[in-house]
PQR file of N, CA, C, O and H, with PARSE charges and radii, in Angstrom:
ATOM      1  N   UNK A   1      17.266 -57.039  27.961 -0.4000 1.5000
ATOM      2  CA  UNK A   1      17.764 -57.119  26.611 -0.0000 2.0000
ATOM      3  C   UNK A   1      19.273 -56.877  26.646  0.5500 1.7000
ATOM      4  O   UNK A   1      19.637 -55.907  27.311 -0.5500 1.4000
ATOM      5  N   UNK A   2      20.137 -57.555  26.078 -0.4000 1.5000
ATOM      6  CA  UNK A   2      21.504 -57.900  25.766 -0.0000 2.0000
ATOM      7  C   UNK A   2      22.153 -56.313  25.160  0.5500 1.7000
ATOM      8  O   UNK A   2      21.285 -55.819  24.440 -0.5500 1.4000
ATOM      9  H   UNK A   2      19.841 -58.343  25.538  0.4000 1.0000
ATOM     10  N   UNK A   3      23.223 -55.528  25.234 -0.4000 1.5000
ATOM     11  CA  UNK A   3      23.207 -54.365  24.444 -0.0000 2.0000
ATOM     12  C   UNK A   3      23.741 -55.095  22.890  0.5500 1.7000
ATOM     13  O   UNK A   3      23.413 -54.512  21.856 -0.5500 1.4000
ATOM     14  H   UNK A   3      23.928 -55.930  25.819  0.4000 1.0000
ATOM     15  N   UNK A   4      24.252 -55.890  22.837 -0.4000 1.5000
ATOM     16  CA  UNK A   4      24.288 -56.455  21.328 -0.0000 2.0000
ATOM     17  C   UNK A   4      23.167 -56.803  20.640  0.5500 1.7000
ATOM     18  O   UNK A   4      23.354 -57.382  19.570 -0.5500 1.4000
ATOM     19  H   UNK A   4      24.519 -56.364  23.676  0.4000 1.0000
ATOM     20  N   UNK A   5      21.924 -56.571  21.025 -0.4000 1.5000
ATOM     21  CA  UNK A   5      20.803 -57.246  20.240 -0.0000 2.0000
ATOM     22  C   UNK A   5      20.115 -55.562  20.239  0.5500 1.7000
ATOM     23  O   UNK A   5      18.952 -55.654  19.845 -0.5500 1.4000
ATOM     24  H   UNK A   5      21.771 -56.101  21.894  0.4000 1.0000
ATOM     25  N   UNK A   6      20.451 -54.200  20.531 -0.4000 1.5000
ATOM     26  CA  UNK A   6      20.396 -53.113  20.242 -0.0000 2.0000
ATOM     27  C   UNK A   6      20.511 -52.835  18.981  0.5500 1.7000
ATOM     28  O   UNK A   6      21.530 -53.037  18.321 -0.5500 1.4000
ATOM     29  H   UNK A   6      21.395 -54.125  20.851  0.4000 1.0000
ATOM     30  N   UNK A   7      19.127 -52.196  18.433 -0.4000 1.5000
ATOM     31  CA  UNK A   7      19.296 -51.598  16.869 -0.0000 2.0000
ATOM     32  C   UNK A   7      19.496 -50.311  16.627  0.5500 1.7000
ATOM     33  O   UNK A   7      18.516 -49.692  16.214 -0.5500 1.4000
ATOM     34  H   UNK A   7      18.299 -52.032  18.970  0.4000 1.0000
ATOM     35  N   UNK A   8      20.547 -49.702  16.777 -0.4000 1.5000
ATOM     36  CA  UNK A   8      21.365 -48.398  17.035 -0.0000 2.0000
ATOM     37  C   UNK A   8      21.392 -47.699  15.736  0.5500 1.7000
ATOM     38  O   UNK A   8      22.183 -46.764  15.614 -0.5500 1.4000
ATOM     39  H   UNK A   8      21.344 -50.205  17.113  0.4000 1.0000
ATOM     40  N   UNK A   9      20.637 -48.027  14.762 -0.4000 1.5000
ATOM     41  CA  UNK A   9      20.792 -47.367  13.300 -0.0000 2.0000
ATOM     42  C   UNK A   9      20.151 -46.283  13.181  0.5500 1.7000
ATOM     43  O   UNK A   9      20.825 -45.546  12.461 -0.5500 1.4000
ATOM     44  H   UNK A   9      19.994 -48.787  14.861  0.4000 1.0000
ATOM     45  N   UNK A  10      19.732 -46.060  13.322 -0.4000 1.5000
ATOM     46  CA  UNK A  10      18.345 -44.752  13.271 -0.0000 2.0000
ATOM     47  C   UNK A  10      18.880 -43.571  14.232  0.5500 1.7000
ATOM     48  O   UNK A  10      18.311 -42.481  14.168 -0.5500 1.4000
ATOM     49  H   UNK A  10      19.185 -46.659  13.907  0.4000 1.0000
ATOM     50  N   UNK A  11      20.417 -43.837  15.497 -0.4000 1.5000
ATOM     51  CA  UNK A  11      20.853 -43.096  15.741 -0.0000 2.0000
ATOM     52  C   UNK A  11      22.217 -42.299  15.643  0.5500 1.7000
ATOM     53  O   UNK A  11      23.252 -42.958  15.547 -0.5500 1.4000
ATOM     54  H   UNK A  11      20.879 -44.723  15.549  0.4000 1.0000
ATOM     55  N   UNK A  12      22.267 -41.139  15.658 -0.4000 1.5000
ATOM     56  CA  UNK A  12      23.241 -40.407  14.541 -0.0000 2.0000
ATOM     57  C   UNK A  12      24.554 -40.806  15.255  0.5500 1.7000
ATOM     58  O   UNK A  12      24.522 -41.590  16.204 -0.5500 1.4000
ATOM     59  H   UNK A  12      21.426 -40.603  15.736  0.4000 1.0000
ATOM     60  N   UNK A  13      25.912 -40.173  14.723 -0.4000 1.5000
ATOM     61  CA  UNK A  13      27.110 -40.733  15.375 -0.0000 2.0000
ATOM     62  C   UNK A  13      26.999 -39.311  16.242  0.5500 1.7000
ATOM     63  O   UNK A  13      26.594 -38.207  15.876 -0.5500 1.4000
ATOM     64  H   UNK A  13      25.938 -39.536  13.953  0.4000 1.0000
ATOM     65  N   UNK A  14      27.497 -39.746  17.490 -0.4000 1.5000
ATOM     66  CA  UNK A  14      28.361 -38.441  17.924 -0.0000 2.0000
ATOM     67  C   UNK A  14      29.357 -37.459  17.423  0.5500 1.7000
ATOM     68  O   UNK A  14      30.429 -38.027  17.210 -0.5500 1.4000
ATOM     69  H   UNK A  14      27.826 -40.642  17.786  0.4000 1.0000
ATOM     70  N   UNK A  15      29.385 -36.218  17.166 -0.4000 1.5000
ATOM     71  CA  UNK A  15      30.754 -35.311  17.105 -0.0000 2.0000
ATOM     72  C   UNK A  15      31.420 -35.493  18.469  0.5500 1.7000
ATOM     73  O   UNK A  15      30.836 -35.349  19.543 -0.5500 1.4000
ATOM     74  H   UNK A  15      28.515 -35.757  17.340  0.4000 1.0000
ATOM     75  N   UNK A  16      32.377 -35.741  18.353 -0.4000 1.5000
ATOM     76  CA  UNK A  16      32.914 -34.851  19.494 -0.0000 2.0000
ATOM     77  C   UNK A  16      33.575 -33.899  19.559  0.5500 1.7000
ATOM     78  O   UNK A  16      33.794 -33.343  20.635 -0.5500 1.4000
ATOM     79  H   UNK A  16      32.852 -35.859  17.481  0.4000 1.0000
ATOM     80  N   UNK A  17      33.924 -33.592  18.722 -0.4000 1.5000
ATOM     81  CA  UNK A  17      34.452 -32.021  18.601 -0.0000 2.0000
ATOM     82  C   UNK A  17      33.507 -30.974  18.542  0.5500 1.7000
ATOM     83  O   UNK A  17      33.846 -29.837  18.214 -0.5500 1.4000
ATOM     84  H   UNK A  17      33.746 -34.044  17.848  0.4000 1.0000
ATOM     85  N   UNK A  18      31.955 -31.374  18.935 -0.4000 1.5000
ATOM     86  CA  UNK A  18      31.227 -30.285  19.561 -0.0000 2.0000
ATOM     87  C   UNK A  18      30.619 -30.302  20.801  0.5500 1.7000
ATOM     88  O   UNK A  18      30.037 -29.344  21.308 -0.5500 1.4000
ATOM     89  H   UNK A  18      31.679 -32.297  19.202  0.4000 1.0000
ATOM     90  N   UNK A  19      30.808 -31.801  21.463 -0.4000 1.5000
ATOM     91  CA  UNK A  19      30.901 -31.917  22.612 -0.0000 2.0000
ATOM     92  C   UNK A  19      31.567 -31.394  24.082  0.5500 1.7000
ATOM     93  O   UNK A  19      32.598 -31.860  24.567 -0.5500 1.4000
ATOM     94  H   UNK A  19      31.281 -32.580  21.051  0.4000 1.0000
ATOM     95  N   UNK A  20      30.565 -30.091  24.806 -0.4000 1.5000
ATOM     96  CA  UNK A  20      31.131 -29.411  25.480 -0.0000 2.0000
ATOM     97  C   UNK A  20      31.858 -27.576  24.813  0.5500 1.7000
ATOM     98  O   UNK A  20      32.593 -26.770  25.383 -0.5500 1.4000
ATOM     99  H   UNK A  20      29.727 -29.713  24.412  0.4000 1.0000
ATOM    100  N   UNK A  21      31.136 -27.540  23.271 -0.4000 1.5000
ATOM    101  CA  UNK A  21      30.674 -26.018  23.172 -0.0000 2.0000
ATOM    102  C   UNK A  21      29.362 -25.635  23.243  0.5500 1.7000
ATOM    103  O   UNK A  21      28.401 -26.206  22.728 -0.5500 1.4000
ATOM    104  H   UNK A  21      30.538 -28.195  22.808  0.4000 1.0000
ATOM    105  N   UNK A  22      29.371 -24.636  23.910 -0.4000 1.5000
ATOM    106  CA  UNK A  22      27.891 -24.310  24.578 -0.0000 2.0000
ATOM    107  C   UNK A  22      27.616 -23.602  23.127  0.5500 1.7000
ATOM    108  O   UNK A  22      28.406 -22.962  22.433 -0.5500 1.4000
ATOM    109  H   UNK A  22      30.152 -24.172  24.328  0.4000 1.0000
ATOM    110  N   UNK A  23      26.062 -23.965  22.863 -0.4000 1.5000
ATOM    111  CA  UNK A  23      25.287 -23.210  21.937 -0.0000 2.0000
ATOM    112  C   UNK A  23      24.194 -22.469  22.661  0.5500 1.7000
ATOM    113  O   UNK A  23      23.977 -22.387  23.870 -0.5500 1.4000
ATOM    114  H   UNK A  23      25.420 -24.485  23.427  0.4000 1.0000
ATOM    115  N   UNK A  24      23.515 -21.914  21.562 -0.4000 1.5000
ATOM    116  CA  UNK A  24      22.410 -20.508  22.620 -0.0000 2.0000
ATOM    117  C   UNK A  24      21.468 -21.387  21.932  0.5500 1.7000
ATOM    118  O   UNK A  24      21.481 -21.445  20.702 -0.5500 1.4000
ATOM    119  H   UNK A  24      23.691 -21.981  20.580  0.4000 1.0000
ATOM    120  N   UNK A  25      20.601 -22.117  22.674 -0.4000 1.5000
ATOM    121  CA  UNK A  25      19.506 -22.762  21.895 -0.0000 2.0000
ATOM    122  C   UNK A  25      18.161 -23.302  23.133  0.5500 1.7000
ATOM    123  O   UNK A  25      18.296 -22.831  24.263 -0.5500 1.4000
ATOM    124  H   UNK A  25      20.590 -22.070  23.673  0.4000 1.0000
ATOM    125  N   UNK A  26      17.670 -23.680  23.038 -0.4000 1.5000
ATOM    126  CA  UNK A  26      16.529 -24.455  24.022 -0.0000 2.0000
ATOM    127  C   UNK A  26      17.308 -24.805  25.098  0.5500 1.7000
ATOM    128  O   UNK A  26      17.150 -24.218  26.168 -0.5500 1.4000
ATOM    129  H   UNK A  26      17.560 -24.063  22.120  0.4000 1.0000
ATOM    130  N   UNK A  27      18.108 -25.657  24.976 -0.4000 1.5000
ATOM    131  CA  UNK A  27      18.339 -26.292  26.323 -0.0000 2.0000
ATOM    132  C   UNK A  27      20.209 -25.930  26.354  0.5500 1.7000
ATOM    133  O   UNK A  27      21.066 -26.692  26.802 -0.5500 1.4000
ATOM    134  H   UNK A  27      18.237 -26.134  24.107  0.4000 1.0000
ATOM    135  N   UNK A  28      20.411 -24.726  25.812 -0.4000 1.5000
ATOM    136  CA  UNK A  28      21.412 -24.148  26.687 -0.0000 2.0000
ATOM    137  C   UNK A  28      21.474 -23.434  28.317  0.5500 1.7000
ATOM    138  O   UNK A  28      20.566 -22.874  28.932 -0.5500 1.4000
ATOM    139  H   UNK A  28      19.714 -24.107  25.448  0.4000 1.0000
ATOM    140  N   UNK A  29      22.355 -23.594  28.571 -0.4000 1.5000
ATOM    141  CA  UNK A  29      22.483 -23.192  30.439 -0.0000 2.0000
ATOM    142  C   UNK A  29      23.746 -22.823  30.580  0.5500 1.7000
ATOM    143  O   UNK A  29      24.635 -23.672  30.511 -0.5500 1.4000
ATOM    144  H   UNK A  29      23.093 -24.048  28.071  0.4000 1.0000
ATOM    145  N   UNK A  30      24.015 -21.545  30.793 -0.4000 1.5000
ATOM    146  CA  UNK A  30      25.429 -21.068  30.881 -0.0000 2.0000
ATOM    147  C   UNK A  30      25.502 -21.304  32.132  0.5500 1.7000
ATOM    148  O   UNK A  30      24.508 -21.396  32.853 -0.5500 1.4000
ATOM    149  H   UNK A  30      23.293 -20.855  30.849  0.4000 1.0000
ATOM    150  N   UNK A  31      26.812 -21.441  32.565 -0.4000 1.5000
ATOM    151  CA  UNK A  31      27.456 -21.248  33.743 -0.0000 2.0000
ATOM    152  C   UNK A  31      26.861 -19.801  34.648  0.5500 1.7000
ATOM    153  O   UNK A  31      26.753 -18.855  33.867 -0.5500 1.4000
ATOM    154  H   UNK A  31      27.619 -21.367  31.980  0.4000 1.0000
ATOM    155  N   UNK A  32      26.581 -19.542  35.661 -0.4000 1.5000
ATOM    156  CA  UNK A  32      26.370 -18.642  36.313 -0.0000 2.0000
ATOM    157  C   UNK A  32      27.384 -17.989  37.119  0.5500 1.7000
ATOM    158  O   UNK A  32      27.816 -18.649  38.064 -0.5500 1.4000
ATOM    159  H   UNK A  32      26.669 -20.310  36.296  0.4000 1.0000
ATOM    160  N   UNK A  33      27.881 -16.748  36.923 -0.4000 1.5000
ATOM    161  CA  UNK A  33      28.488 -16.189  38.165 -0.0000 2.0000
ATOM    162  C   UNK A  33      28.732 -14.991  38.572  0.5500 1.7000
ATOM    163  O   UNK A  33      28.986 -13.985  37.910 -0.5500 1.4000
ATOM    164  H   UNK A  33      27.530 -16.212  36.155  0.4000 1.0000
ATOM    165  N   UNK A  34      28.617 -15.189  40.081 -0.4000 1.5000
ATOM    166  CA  UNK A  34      27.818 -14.263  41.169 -0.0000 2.0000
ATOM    167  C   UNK A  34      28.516 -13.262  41.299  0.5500 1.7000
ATOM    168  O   UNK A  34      29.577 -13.433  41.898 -0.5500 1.4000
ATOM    169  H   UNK A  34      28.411 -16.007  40.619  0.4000 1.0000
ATOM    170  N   UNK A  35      28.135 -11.620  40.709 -0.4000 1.5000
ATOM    171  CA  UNK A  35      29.058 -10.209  40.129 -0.0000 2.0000
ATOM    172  C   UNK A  35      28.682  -9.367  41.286  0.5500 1.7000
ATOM    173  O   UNK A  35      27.816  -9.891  41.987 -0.5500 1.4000
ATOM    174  H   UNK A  35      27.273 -11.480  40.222  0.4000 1.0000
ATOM    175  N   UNK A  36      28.995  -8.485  41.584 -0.4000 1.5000
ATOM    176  CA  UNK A  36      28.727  -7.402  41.836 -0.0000 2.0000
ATOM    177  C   UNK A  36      28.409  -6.423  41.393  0.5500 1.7000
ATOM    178  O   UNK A  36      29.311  -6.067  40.634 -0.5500 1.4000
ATOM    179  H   UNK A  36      29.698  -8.059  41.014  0.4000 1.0000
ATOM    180  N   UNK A  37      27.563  -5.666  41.403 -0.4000 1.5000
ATOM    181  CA  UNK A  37      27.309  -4.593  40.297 -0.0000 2.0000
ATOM    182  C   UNK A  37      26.641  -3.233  40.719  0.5500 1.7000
ATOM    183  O   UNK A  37      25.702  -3.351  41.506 -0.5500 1.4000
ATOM    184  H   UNK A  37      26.830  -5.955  42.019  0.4000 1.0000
ATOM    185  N   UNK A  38      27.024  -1.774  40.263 -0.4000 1.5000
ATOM    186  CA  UNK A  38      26.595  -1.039  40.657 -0.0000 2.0000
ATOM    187  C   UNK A  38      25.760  -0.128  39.636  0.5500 1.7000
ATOM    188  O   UNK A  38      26.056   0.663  38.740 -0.5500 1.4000
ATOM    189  H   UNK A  38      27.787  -1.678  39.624  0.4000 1.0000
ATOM    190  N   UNK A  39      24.237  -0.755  40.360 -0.4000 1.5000
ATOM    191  CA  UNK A  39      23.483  -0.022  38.695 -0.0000 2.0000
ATOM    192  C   UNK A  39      22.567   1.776  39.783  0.5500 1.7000
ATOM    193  O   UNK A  39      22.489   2.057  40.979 -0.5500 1.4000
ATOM    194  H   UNK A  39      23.997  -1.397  41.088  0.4000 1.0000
ATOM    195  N   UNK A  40      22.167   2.377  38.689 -0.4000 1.5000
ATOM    196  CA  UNK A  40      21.528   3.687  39.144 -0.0000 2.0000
ATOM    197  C   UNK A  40      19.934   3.024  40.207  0.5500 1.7000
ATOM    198  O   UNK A  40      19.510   1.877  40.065 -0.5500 1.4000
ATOM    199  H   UNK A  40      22.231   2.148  37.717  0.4000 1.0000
ATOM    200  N   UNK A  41      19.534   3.678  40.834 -0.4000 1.5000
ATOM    201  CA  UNK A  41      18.668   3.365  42.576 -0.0000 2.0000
ATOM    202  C   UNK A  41      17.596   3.126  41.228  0.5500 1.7000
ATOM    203  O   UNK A  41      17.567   1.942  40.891 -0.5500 1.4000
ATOM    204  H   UNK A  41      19.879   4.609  40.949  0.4000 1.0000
ATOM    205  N   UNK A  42      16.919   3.824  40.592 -0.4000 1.5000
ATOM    206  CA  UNK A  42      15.974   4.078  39.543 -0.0000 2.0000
ATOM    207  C   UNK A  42      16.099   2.945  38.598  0.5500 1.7000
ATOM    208  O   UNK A  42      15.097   2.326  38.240 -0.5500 1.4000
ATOM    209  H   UNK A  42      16.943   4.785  40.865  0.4000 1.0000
ATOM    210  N   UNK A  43      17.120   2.691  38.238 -0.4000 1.5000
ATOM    211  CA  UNK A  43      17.262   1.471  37.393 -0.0000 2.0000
ATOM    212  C   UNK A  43      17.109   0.087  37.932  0.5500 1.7000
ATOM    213  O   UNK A  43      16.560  -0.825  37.315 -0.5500 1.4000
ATOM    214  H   UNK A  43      17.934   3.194  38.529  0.4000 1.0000
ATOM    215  N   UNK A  44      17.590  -0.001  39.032 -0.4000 1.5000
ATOM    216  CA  UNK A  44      17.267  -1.694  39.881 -0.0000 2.0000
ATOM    217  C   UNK A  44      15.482  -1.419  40.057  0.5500 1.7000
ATOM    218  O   UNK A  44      14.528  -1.989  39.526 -0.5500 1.4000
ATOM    219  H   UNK A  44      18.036   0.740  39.533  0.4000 1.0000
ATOM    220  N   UNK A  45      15.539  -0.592  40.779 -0.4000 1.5000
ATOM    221  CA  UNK A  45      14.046   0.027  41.190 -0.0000 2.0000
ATOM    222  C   UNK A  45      12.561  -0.284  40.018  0.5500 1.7000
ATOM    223  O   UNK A  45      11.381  -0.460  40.323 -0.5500 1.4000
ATOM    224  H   UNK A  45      16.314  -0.129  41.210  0.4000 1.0000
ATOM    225  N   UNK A  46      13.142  -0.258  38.796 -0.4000 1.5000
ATOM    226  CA  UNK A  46      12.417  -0.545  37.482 -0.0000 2.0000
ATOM    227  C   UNK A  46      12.304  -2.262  37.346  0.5500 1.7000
ATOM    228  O   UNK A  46      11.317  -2.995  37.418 -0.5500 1.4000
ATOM    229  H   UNK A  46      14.100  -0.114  38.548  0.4000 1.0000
ATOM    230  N   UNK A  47      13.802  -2.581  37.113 -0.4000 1.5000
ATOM    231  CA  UNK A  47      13.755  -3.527  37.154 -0.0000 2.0000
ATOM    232  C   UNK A  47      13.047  -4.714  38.087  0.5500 1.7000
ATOM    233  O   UNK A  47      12.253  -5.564  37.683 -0.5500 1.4000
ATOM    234  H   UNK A  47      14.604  -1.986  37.055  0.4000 1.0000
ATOM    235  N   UNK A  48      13.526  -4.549  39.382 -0.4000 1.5000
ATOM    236  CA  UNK A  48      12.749  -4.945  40.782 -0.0000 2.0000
ATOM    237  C   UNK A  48      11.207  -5.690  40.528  0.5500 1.7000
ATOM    238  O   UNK A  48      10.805  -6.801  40.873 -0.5500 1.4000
ATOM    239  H   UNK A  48      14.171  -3.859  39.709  0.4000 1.0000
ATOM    240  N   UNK A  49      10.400  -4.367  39.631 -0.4000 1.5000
ATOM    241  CA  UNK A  49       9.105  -4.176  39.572 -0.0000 2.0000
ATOM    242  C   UNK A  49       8.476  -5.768  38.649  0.5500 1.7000
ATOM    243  O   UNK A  49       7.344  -6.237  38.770 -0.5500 1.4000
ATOM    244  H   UNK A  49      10.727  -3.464  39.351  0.4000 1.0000
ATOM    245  N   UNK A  50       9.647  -6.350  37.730 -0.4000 1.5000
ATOM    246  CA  UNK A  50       9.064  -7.755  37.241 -0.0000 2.0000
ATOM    247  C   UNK A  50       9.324  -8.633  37.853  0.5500 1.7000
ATOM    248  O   UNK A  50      10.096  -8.311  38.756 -0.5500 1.4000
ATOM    249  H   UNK A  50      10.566  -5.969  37.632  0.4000 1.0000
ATOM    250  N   UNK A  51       9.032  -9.833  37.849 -0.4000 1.5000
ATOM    251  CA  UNK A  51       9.535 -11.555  38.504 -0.0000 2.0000
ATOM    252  C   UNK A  51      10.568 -11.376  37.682  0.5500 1.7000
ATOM    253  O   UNK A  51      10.713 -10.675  36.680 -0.5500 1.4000
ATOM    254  H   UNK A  51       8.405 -10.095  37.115  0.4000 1.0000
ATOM    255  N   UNK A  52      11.381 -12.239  38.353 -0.4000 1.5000
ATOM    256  CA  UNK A  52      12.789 -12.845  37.752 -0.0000 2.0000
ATOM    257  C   UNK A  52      13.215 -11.736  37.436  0.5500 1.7000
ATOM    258  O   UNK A  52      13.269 -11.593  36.214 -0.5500 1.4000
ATOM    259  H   UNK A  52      11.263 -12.808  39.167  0.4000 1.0000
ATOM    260  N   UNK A  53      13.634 -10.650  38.175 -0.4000 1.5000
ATOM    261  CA  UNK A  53      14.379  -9.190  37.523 -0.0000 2.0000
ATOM    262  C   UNK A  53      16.002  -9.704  37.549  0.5500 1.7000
ATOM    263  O   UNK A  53      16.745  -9.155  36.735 -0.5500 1.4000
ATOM    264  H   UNK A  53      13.590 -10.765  39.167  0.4000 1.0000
ATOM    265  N   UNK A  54      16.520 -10.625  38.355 -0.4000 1.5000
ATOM    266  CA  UNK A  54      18.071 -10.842  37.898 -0.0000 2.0000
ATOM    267  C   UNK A  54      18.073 -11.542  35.892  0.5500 1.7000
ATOM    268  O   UNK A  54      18.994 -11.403  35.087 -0.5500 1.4000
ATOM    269  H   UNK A  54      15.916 -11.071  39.016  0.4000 1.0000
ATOM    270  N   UNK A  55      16.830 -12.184  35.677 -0.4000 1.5000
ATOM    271  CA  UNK A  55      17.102 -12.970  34.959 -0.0000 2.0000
ATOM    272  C   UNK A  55      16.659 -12.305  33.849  0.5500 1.7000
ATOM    273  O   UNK A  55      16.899 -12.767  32.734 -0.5500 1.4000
ATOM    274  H   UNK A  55      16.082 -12.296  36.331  0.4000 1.0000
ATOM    275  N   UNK A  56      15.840 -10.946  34.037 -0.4000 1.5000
ATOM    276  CA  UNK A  56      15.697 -10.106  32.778 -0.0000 2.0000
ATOM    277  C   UNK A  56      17.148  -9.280  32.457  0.5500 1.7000
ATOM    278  O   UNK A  56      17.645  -9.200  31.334 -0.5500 1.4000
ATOM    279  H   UNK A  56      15.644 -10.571  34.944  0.4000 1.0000
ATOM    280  N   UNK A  57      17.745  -8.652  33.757 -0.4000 1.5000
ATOM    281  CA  UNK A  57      18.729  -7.969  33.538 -0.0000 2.0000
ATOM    282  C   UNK A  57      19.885  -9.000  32.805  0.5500 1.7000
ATOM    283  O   UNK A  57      20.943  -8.497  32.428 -0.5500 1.4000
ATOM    284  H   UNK A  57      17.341  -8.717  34.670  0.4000 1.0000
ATOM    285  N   UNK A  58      19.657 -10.334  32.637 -0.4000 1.5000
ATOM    286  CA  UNK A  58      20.730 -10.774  32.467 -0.0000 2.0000
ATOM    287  C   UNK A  58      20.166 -10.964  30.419  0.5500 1.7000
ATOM    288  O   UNK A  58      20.852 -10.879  29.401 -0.5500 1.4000
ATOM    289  H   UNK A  58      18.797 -10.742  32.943  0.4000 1.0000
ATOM    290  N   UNK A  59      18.835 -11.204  30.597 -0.4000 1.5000
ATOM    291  CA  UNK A  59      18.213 -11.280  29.133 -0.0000 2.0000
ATOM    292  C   UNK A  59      19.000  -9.897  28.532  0.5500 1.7000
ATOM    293  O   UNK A  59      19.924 -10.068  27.738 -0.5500 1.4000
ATOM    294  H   UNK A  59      18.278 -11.274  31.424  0.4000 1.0000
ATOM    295  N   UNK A  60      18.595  -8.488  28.945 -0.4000 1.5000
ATOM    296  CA  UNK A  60      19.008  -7.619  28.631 -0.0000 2.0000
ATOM    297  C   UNK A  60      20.133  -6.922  27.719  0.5500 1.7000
ATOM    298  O   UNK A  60      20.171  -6.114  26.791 -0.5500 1.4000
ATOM    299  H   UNK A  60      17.844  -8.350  29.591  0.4000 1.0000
ATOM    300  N   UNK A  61      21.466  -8.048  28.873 -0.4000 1.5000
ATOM    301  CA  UNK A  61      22.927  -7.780  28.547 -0.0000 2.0000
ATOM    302  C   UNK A  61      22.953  -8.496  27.817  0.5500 1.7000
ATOM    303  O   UNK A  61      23.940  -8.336  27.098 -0.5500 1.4000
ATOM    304  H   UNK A  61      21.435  -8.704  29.627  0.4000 1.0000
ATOM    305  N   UNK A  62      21.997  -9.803  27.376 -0.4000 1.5000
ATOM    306  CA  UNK A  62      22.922 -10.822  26.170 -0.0000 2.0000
ATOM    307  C   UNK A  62      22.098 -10.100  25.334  0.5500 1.7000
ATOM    308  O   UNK A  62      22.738  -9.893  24.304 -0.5500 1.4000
ATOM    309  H   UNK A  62      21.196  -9.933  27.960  0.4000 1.0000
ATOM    310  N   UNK A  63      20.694  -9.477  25.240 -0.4000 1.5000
ATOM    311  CA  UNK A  63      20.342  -8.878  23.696 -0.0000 2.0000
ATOM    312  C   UNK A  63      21.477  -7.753  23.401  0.5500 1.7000
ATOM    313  O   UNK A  63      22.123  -7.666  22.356 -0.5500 1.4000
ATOM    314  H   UNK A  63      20.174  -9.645  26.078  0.4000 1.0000
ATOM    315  N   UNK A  64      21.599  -6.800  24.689 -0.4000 1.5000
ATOM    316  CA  UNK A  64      22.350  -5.613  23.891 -0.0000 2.0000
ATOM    317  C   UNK A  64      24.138  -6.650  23.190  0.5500 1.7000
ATOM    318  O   UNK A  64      24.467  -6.564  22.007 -0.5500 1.4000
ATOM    319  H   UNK A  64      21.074  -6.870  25.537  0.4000 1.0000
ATOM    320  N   UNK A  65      24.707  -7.226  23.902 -0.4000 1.5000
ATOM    321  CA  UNK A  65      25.994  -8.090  23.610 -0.0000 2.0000
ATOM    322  C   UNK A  65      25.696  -8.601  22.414  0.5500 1.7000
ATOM    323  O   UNK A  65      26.468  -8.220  21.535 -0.5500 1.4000
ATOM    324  H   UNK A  65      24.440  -7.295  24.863  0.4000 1.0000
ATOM    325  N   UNK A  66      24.632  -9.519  21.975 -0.4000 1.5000
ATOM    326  CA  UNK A  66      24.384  -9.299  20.644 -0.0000 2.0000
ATOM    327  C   UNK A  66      24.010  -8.590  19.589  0.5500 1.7000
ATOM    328  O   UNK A  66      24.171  -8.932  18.418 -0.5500 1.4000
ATOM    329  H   UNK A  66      24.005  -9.829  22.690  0.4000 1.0000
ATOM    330  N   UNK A  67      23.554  -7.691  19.938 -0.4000 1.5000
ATOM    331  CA  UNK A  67      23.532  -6.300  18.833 -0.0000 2.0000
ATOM    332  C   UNK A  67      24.932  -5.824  18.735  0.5500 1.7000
ATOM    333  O   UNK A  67      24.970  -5.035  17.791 -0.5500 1.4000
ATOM    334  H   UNK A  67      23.424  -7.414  20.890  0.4000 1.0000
ATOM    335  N   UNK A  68      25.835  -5.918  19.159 -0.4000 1.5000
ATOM    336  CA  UNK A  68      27.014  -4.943  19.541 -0.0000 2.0000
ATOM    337  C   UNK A  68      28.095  -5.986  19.090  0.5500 1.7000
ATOM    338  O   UNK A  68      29.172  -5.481  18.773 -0.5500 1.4000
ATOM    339  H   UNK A  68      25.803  -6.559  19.926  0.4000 1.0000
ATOM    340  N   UNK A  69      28.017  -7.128  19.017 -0.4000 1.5000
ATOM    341  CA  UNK A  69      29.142  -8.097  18.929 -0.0000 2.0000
ATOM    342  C   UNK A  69      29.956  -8.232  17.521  0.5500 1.7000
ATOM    343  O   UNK A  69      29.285  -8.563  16.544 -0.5500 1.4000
ATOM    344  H   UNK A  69      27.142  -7.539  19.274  0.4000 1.0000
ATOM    345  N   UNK A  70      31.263  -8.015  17.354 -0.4000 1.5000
ATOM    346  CA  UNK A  70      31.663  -7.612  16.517 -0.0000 2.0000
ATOM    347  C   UNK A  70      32.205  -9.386  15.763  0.5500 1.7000
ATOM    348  O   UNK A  70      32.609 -10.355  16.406 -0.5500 1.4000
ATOM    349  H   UNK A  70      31.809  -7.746  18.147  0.4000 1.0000
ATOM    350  N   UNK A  71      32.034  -9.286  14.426 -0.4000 1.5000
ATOM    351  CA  UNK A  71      32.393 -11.035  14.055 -0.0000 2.0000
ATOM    352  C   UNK A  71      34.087 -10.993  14.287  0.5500 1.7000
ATOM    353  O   UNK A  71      34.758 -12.014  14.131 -0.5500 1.4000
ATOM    354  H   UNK A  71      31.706  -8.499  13.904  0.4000 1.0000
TER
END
């Protein structure tokens, strides 16, 4: 099929002026990067104990960052 014989109505226009700000939604994916960090033996140790413990500790810091975030 020809792209001129495309019936493109039913789809919305692009912004682009929101193209390339990250939103917190379903299929957001921040950038990752690799910290160093020095938490208490007891506290990794807790953590450790679930699957995906980097990826809770990281759940963690964005709930408390959003409780705390000032407008």
């Amino acid at each position: 099929m020809d792209n001129d014989a495309l019936d493109l109505s039913d789809i919305p226009e692009i912004d682009l002026a929101v193209l390339g700000k990250p939103t917190v939604g379903k299929f957001y994916r921040p950038i990752k990067k690799p910290v160093s960090i020095r938490l208490d033996a007891d506290v990794l140790a807790w953590f450790k104990l679930h699957p995906h413990y980097q990826t809770l500790i990281n759940k963690v810091c964005r709930l408390y960052m959003s409780r705390h975030h000032k407008s």
